[in-house]
VOGU-3710 file (C-alpha; in Angstrom, 3 decimals, decimal comma):
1> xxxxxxxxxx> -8,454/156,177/214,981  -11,525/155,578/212,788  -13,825/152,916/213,342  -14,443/152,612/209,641  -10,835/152,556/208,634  -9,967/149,913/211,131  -12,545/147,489/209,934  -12,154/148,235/206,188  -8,836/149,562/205,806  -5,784/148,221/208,123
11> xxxxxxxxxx> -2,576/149,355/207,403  -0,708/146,077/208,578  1,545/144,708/206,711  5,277/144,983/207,868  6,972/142,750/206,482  10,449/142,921/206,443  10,450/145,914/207,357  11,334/147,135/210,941  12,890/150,620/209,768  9,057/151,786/208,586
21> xxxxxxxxxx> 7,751/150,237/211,732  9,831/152,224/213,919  9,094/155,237/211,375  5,358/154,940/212,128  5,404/154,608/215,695  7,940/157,718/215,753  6,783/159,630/213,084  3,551/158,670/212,703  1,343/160,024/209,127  3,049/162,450/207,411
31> xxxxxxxxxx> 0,935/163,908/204,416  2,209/166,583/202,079  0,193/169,647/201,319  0,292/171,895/198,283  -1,179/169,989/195,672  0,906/166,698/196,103  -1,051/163,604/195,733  -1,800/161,984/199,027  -1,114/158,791/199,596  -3,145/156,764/202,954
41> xxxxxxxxxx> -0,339/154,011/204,666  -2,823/151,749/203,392  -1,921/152,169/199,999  1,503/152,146/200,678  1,766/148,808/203,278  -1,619/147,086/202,187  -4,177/145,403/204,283  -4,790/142,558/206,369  -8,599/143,106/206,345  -10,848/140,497/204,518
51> xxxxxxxxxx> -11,753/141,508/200,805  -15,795/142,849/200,992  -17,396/142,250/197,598  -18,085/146,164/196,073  -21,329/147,064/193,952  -19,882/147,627/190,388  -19,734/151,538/190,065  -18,467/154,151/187,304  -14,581/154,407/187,523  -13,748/157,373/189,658
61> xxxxxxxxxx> -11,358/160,815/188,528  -8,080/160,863/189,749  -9,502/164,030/191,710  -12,116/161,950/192,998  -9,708/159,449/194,271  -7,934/161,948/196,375  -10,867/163,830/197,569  -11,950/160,335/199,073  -8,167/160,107/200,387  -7,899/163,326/201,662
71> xxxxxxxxxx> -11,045/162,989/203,601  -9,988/159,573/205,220  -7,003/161,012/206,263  -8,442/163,657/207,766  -11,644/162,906/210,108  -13,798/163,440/206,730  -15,663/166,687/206,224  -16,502/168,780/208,967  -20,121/170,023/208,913  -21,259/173,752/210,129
81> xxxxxxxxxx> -23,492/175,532/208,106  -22,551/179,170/209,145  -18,768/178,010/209,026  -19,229/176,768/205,653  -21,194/179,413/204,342  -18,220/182,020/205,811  -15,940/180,280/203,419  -17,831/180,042/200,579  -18,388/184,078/200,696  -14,639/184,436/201,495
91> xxxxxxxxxx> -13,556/182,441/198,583  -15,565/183,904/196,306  -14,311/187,753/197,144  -10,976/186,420/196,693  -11,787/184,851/193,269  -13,645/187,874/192,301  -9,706/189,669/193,257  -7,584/187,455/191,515  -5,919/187,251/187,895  -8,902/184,544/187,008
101> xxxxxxxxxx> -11,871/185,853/188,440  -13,487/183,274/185,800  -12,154/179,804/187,598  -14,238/178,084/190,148  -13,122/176,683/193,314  -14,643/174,739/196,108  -13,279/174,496/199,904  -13,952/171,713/202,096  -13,386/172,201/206,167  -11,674/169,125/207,082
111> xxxxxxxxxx> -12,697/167,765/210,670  -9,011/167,297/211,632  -7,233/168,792/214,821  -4,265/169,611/212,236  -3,201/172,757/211,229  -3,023/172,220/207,412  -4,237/173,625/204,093  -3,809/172,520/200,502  -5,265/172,181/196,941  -5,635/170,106/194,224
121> xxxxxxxxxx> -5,489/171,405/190,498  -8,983/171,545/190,110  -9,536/174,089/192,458  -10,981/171,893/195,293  -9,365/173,788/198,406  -9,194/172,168/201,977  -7,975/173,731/205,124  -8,749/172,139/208,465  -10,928/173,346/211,464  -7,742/173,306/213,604
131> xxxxxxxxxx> -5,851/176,066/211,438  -9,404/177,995/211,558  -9,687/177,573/215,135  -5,732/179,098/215,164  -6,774/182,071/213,013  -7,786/185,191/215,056  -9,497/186,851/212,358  -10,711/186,607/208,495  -7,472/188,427/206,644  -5,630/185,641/208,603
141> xxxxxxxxxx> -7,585/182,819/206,786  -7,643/184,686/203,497  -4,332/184,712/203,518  -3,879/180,931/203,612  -6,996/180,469/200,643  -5,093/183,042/198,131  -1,819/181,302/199,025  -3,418/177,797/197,921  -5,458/179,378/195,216  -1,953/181,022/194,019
151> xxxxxxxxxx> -0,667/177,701/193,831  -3,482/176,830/191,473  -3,145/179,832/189,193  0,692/179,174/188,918  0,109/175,932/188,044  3,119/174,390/190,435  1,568/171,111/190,484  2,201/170,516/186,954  5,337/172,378/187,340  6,772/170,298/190,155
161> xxxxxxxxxx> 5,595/166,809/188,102  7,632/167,843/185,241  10,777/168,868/187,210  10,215/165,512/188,992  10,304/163,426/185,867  13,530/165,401/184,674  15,145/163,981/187,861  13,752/160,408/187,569  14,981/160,539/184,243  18,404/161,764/184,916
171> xxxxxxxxxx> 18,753/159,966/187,715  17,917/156,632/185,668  20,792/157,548/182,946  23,538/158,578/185,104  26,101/156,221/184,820  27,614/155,807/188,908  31,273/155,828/187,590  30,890/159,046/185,917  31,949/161,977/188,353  30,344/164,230/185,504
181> xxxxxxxxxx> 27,297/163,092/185,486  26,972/162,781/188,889  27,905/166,089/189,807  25,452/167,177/186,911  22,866/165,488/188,735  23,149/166,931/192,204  22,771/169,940/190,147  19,668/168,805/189,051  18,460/167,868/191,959  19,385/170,920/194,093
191> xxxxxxxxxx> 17,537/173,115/191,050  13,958/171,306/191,988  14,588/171,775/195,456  15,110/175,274/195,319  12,435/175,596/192,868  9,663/174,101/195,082  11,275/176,811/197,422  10,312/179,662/195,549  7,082/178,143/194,136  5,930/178,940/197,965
201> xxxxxxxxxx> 7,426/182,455/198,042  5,996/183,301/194,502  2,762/181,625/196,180  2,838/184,235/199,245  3,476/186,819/197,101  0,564/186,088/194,664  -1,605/185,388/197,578  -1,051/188,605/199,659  -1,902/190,280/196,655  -5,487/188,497/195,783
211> xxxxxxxxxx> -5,765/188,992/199,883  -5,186/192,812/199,427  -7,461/193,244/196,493  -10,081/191,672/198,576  -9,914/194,294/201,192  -8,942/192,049/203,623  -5,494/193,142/205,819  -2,168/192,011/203,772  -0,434/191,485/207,315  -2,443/188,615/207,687
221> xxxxxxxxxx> -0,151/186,538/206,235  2,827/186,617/208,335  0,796/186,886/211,757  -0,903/183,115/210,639  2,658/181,911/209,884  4,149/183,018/212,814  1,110/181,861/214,967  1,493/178,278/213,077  5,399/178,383/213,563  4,156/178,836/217,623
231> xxxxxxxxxx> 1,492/175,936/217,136  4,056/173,363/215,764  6,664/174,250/218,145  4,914/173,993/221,443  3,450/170,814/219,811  7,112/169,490/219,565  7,436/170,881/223,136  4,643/169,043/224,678  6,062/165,518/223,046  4,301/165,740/219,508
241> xxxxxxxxxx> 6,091/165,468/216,501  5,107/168,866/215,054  5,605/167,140/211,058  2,330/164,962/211,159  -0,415/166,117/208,919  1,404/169,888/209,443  0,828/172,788/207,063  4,749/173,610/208,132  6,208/170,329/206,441  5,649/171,407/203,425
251> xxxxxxxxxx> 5,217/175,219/203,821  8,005/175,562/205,804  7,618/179,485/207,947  11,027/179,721/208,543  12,232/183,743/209,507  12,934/184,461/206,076  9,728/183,536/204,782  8,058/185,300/207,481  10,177/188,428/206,580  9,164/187,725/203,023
261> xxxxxxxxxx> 5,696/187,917/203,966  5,903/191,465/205,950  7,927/192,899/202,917  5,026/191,975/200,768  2,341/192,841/202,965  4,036/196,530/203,216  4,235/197,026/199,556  -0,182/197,226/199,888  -2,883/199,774/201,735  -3,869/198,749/205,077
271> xxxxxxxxxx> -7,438/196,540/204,988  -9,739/194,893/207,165  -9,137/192,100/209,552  -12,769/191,676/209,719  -12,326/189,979/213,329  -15,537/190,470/215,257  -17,518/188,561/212,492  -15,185/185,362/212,354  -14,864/185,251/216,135  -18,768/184,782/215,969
281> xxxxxxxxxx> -18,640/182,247/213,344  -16,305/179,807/214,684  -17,874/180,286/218,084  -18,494/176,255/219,089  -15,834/175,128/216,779  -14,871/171,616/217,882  -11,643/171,953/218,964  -9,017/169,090/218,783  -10,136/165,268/218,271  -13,452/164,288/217,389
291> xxxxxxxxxx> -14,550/161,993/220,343  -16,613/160,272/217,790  -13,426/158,674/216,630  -11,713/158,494/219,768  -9,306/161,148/221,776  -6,609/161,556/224,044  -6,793/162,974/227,436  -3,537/162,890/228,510  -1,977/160,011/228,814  -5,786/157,894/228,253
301> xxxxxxxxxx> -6,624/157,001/224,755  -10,446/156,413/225,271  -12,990/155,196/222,018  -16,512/155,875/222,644  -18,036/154,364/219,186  -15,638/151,073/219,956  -16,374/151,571/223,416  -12,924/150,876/224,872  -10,176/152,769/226,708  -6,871/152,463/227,932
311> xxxxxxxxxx> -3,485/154,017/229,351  0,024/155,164/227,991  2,841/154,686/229,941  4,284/157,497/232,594  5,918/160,307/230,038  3,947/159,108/226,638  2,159/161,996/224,824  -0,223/160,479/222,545  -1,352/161,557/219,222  -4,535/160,045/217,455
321> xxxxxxxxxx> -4,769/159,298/214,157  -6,908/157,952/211,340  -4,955/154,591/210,890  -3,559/154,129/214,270  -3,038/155,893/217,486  0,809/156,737/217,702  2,507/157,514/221,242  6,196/158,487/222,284  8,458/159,667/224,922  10,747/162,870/225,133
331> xxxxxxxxxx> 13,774/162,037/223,866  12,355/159,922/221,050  13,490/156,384/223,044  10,412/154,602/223,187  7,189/155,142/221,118  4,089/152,627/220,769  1,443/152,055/217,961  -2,085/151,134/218,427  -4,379/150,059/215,684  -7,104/147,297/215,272
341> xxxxxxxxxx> -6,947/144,855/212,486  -9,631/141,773/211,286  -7,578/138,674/210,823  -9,836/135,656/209,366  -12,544/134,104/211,553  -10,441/130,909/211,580  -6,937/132,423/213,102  -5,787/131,964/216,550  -4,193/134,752/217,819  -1,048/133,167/218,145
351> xxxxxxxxxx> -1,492/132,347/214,396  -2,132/135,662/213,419  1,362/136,587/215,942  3,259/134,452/213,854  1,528/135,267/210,673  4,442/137,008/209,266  3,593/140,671/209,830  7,040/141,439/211,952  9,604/139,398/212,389  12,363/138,482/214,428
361> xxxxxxxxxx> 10,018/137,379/217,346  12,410/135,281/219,518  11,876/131,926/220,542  9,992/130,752/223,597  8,605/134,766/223,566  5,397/133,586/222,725  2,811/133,861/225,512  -1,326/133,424/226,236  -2,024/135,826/228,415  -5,242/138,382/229,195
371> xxxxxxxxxx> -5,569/141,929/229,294  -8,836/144,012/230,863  -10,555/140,699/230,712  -9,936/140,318/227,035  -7,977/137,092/225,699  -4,291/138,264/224,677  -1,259/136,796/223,428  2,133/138,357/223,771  5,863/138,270/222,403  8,987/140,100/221,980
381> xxxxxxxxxx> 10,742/141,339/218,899  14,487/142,500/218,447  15,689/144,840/215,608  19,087/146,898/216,026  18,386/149,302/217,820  14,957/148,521/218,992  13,332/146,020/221,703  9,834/145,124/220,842  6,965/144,245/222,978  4,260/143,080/221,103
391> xxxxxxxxxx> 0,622/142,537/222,409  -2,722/141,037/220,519  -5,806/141,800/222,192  -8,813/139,984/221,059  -12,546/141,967/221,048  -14,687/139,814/219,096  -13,749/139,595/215,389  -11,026/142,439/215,890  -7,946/142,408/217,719  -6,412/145,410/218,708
401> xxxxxxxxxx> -2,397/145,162/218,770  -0,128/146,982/220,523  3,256/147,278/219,634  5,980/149,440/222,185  9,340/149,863/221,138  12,257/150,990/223,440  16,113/151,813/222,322  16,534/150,179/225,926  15,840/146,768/227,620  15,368/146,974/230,682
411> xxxxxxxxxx> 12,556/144,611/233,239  10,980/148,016/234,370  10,378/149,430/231,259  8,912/145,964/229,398  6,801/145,776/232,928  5,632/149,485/231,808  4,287/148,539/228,569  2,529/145,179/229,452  0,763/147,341/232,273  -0,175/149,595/229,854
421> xxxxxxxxxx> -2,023/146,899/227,658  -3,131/145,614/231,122  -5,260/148,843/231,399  -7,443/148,556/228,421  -10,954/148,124/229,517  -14,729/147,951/228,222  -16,139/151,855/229,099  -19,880/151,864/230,411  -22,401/152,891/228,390  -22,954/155,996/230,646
431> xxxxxxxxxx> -18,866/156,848/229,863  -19,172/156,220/226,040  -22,685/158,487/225,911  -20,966/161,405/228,255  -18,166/161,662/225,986  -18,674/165,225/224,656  -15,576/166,943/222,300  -13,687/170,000/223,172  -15,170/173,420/221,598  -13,881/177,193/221,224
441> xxxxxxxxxx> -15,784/179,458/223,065  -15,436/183,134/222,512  -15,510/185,167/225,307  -15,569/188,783/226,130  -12,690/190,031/228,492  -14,013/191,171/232,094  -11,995/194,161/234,363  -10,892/191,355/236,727  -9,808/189,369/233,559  -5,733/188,396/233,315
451> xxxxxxxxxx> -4,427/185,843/231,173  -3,457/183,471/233,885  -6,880/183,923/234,497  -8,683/182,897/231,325  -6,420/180,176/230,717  -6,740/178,644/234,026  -10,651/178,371/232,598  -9,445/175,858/229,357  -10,027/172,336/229,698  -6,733/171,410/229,116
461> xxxxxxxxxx> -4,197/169,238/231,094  -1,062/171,008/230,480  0,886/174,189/229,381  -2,437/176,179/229,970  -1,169/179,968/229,812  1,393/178,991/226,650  -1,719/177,321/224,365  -3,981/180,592/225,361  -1,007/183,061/224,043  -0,531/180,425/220,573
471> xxxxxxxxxx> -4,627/180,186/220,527  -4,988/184,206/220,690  -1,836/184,903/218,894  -0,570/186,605/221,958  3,122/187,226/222,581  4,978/186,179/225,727  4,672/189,440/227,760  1,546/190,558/225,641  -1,595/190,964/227,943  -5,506/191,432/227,142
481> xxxxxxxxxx> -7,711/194,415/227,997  -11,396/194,491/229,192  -13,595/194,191/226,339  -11,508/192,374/224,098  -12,714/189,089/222,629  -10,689/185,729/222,842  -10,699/182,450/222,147  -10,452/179,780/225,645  -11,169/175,749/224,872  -14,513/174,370/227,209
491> x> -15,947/171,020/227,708
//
């Protein structure tokens, strides 16, 4: 959660509408990849935040505009000179290797845990630092950059507009008595689908090829979709919902597509994976959230620049995000949302409860309360299926809200979630300096060396052994071999 988008940019306006409410706490920020114009939930819900007076500037591109997007949605750029510099000579050898050697493209590292990649049609390219720190060698992210820059040569963007606006169009002049026409426009309808299908296959095979002509490895491909179809499913293992700001909602690696990728990757000569040099440069890669922002650890949620911190309840598995930090339980029965919004200097909280932002809070609900020695103000919420518990915290001009929602009502789990608010608290100034982020480290495999053995090194709470096989693109009985380098996560 971003301490600049929560003061400037609050995505809180729910009005009506308790089915996206329940999508966002769930769900939490979906963003297409590929091209697609991005879209922040504060564009799409509004904001509550007080209107700042701007300095008249020069109207921005529409590739401006979602450059800015793409880096609020995603942590912002990440800075590392010898990273950056990596990618810049990468990209360029695969220009140099594709069908127009004479177009110029420009990749920003995104400072975003996610595993995601896309690019716009001007040839701006973004991948994240958490698909580089998933890669295991260069072919692996070449193979992602010629897949995006295959999208740009092919034009799909424009491609998938137009077949868009054929549908809109139909769509608006289909008259709903008229079997015909209807049937004519599922027809439609299933033709775009399928065509944004093999817009990524006709993608993976351009992109193996630029890959190849590089003289990077053409197998590269499949191993980083297999090791991303690992990534996003011990994600969905471990609580996450393995959609949000994923490279795999909207490159989808199912089996075929994998298979697809081998058959290509046989059809050129063998190349180099170039390994040893990218294990050195993304040596100290940060690895998951940015502390700077705030992180999870566990089930704490703890905000160094905001200086605050606080608890989920027993069997949440939190996920932070730009706009809000987003929490649920296995089985998908409860989930809660945390963001921070700026109501006017002149609103109670109770005021700003009953400002009209959800509704259905029932009567006599309504309570003054405190929480970590903050004031508070509490009330419940119904809407089929859901129970809501919904809890203002006020921190000077900002009040942080929580809202839990459970598909039961029961006294144990409401006590849960008002404990859970009860645990927010100020951090010390000694807790908010210490706070140091995750980081890669390389390391060279010793004689005594076994992979229950470097994994039980990672500074990680949970499935230890399973996220050093997905980190090192190890299989299940797969083992490592003195003098090999891998990747383990350090404090």
């Amino acid at each position: 959660m971003r301490s600049d988008e929560i003061r400037g940019r609050n995505s809180a306006r729910w009005r009506g509408a308790r089915a996206r409410l329940v999508a966002a706490l769930l769900l939490g920020l979906a963003l297409p990849g590929c091209s697609s114009w991005i879209a922040t939930l504060d564009d799409q819900t509004g904001s509550t935040a007080q209107p700042r007076r701007a300095a008249v500037a020069e109207p921005l591109t529409p590739a401006q505009r979602e450059h800015r997007r793409i880096l609020a949605s995603y942590g912002g750029a990440y800075r590392d000179a010898k990273l950056e510099a990596t990618l810049a000579g990468l990209v360029d050898k695969l220009v140099a290797a594709s069908e127009r050697p004479d177009l110029r493209y420009k990749v920003t590292i995104l400072n975003s845990p996610a595993v995601n990649a896309f690019a716009l049609p001007t040839g701006d390219l973004y991948v994240t630092r958490g698909l580089i720190g998933l890669a295991n060698d260069t072919s692996e992210v070449a193979a992602v950059l010629a897949h995006e820059m295959a999208h740009v040569l092919a034009r799909h963007a424009a491609i998938r507009e137009d077949q868009a606006r054929r549908v809109a169009m139909a769509s608006a002049a289909a008259d709903p008595t008229d079997t015909t026409g209807a049937l004519a426009l599922a027809k439609t309808k299933l033709a775009l689908a399928s065509f944004s299908r093999a817009q990524e296959f006709e993608a993976d095979g351009i992109g193996v090829g630029i890959a190849s002509r590089s003289g990077y490895d053409p197998h590269g491909a499949p191993r980083i979709l297999a090791a991303m179809g690992r990534f996003s499913a011990l994600r969905s293992a471990s609580g996450s919902d393995p959609r949000s700001l994923d490279f795999l909602s909207s490159h989808p690696a199912t089996p075929e597509r994998i298979e697809n990728a081998l058959a290509n990757a046989r059809q050129h000569p063998a190349g180099s994976r170039d390994r040893d040099a990218f294990l050195a440069a993304i040596d100290g890669l940060v690895y998951g959230e940015d502390p700077i922002e705030g992180f999870v650890r566990g089930r704490r949620f703890i905000h160094p620049k905001l200086g605050f911190a606080f608890t989920a309840p027993d069997g949440f598995t939190l996920e932070n995000t730009a706009q809000a930090v987003l929490g649920s339980r296995a089985g998908g029965d409860q989930a809660l949302r945390l963001d921070i919004v700026r109501p006017a200097a002149d609103q109670s909280l109770t005021g700003y409860l009953n400002a009209g932002w959800i509704e259905n809070i029932e009567p006599g609900s309504v309570e003054e309360t405190s929480a970590g020695g903050f004031e508070a103000v509490t009330a419940t919420a119904k809407g089929d299926p859901w129970f809501f518990r919904i809890v203002l915290v006020k921190n000077g001009a900002e009040v942080y809200r929580f809202v839990f929602a459970s598909k039961t009502r029961t006294p144990e789990i409401d006590r849960a979630f008002r404990e859970s608010v009860g645990s927010i608290r100020r951090l010390s100034l000694a807790e908010a300096r210490n706070a140091r982020p995750l980081r890669l480290r390389v390391v060279t495999v010793r004689p005594s060396d076994t992979v229950d053995k470097l994994a039980g090194r990672m500074a990680l709470l949970d499935r230890q052994v399973e996220r050093f096989r997905v980190l090192n693109g190890l299989g299940p009985t797969d083992t490592v071999k003195p003098g090999d380098k891998v990747k383990i996560v350090v404090e």
